[in-house]
N, CA, C and O of each residue as an XYZ file, in Angstrom:
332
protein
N       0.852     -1.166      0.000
C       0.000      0.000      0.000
C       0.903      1.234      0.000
O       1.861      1.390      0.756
N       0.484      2.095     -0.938
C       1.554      3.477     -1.039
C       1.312      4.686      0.313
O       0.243      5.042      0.809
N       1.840      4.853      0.445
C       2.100      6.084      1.339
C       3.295      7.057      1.303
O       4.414      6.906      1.792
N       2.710      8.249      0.500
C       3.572      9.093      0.203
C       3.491     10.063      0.689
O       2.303     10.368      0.795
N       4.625     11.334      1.377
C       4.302     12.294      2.407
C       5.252     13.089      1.192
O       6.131     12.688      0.428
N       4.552     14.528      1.448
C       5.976     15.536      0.558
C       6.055     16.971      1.728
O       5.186     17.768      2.080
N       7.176     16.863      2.006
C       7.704     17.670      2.821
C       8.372     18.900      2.601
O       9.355     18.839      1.862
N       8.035     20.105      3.117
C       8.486     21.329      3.129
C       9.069     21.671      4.820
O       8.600     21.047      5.772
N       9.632     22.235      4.910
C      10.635     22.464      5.564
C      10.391     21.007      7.083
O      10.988     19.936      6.972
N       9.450     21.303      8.341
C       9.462     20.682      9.314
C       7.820     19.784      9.286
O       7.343     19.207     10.263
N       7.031     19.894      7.591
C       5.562     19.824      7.841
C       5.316     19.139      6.276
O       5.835     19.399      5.190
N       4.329     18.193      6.667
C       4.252     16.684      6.007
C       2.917     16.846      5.495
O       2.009     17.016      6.308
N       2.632     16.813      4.077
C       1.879     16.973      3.223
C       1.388     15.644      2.641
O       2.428     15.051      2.353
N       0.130     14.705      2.249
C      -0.949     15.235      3.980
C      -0.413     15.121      5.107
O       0.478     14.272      5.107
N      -0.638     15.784      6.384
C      -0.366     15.724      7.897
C      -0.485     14.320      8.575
O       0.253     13.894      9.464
N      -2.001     13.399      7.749
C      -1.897     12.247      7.960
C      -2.301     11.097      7.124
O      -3.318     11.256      6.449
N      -1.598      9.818      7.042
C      -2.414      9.076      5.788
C      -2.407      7.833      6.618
O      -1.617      7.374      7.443
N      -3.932      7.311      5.960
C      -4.506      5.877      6.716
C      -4.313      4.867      5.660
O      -4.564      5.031      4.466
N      -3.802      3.714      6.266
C      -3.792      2.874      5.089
C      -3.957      1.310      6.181
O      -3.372      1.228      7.261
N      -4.906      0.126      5.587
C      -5.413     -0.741      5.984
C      -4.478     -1.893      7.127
O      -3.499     -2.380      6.561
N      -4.604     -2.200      8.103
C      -4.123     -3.045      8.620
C      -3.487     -3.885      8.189
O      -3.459     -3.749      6.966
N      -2.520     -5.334      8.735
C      -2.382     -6.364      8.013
C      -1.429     -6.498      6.556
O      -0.926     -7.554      6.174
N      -1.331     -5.381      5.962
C      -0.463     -4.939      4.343
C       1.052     -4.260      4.734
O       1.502     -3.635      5.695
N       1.346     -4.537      3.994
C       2.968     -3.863      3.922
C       2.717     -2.628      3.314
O       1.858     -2.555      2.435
N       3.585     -1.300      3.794
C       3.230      0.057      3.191
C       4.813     -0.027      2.568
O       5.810     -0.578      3.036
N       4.645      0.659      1.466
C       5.741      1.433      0.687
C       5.662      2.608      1.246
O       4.655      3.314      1.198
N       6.780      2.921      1.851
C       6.436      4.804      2.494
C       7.290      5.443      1.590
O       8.461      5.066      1.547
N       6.868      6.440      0.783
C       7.590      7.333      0.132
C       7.847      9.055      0.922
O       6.860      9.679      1.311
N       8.989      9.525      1.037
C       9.075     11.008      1.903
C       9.784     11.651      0.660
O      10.776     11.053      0.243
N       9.375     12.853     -0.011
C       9.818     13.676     -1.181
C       9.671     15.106     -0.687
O       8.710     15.597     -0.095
N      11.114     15.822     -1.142
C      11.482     16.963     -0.861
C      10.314     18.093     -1.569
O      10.155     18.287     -2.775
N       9.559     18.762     -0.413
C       8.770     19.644     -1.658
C       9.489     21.175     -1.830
O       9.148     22.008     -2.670
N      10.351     21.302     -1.027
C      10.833     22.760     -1.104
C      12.198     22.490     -1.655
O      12.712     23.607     -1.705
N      13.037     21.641     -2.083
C      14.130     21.649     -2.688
C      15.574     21.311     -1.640
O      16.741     21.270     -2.029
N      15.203     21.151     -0.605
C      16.053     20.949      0.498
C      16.014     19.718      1.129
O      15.001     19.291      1.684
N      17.275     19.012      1.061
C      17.579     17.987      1.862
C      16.515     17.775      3.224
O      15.995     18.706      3.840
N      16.334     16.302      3.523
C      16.109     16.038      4.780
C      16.277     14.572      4.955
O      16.571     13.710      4.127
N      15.992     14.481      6.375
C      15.896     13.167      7.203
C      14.974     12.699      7.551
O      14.494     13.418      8.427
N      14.180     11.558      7.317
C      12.913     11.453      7.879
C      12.542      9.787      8.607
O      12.852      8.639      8.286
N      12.139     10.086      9.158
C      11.959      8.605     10.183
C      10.838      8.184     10.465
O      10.333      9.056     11.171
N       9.839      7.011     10.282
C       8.849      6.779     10.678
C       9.013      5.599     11.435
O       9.669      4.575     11.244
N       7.675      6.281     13.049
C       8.547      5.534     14.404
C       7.904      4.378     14.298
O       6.795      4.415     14.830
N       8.294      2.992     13.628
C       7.497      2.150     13.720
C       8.861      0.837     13.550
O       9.639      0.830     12.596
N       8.885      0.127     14.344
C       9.628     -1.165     14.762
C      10.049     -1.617     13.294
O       9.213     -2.302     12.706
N      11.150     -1.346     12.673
C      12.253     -1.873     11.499
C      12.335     -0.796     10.672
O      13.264     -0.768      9.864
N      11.688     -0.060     10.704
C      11.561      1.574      9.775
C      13.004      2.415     10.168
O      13.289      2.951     11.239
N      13.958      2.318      8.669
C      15.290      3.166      9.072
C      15.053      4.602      8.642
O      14.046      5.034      8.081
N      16.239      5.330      9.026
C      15.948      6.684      8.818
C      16.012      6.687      7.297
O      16.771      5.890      6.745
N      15.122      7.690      6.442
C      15.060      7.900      5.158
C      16.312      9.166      4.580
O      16.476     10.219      5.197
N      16.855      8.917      3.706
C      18.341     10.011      3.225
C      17.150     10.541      2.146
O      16.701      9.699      1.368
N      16.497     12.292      2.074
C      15.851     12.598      0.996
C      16.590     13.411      0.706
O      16.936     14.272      1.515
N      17.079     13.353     -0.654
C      17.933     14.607     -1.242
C      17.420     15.985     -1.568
O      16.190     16.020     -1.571
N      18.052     17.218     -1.866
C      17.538     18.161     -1.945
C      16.798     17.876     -3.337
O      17.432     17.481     -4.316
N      15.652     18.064     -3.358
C      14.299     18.008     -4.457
C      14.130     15.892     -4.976
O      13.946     15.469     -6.117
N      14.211     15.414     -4.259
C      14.277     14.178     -4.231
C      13.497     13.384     -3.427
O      12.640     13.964     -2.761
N      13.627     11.784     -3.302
C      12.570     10.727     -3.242
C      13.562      9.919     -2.341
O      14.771      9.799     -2.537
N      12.687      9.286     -1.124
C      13.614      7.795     -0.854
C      12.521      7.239     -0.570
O      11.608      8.040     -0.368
N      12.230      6.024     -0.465
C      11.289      4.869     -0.035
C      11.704      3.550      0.419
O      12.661      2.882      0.030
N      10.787      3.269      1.351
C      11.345      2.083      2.360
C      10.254      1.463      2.172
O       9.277      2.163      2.439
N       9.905     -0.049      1.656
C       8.742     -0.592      2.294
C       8.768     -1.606      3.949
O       9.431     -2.559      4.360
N       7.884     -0.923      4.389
C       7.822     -1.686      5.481
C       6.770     -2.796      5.947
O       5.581     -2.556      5.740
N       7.128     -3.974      6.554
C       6.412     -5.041      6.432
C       5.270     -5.058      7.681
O       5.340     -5.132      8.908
N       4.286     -4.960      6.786
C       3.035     -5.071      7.718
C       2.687     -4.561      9.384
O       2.387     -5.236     10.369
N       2.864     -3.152      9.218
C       2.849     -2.352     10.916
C       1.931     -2.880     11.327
O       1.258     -3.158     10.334
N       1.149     -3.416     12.691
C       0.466     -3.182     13.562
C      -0.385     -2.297     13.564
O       0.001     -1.145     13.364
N      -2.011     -2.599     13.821
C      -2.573     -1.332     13.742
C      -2.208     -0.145     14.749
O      -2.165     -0.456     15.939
N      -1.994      0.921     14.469
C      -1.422      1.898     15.708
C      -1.358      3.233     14.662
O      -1.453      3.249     13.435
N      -1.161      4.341     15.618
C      -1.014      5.514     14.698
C       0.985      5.633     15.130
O       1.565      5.228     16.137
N       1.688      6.516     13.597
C       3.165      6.039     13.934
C       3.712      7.729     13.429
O       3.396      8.214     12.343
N       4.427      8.324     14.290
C       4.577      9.860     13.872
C       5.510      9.337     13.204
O       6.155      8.303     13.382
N       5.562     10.637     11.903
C       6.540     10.618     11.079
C       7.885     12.028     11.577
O       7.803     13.187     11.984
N       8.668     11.367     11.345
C       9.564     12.538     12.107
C      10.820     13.113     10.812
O      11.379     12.426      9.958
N      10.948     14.491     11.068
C      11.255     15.354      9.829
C      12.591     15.798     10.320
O      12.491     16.526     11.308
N      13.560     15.622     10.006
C      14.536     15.801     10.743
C      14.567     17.147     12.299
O      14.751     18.324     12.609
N      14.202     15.683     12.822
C      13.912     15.365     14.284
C      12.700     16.153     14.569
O      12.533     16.385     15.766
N      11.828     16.613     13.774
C      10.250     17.167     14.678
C       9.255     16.007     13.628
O       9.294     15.466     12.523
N       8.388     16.099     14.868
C       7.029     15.364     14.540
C       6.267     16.199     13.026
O       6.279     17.428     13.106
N       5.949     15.900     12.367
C       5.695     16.321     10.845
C       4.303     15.754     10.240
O       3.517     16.468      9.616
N       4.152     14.727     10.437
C       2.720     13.468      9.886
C       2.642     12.475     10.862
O       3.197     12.367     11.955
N       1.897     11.814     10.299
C       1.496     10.544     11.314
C       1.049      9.522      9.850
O       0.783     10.081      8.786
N       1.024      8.307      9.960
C       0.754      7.236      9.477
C      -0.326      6.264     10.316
O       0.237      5.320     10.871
N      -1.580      6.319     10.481
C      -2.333      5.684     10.644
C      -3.055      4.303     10.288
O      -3.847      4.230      9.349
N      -2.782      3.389     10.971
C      -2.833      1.897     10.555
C      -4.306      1.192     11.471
O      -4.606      0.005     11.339
């Protein structure tokens, strides 16, 4: 299941995305202002994401737990991922 966040400076575009229990998410984090970042989603095997300035990284992660999981923007809370 896709889950894609696009980020401007400390704030995660949408703020939050729900996606079904039980499934593996592809998390995508993309630079929307042209500037590097770091992004982390707090959920048990999820590594930190390297997004280049105006760029893409994606991790899929295997089947979260239902729970809500902040997404973190180099180091502030930014989105949430809702499962």
């Amino acid at each position: 299941m896709p889950a894609t966040f696009v980020v401007a400076g400390t704030r995660a575009r949408p703020p939050v995305i729900t996606v079904p229990a039980g499934i593996p998410v592809e998390l995508t984090v993309a630079s929307g202002d042209g500037r590097s970042h770091r992004a982390q989603l707090l959920v048990a095997g999820a590594p930190e994401l390297v997004v280049a300035a105006g760029g893409r990284a994606s991790e899929r992660i295997a089947a979260p737990p239902a729970n809500r999981y902040v997404l973190l923007v180099d180091g502030q809370a930014a989105g949430a991922l809702v499962v």
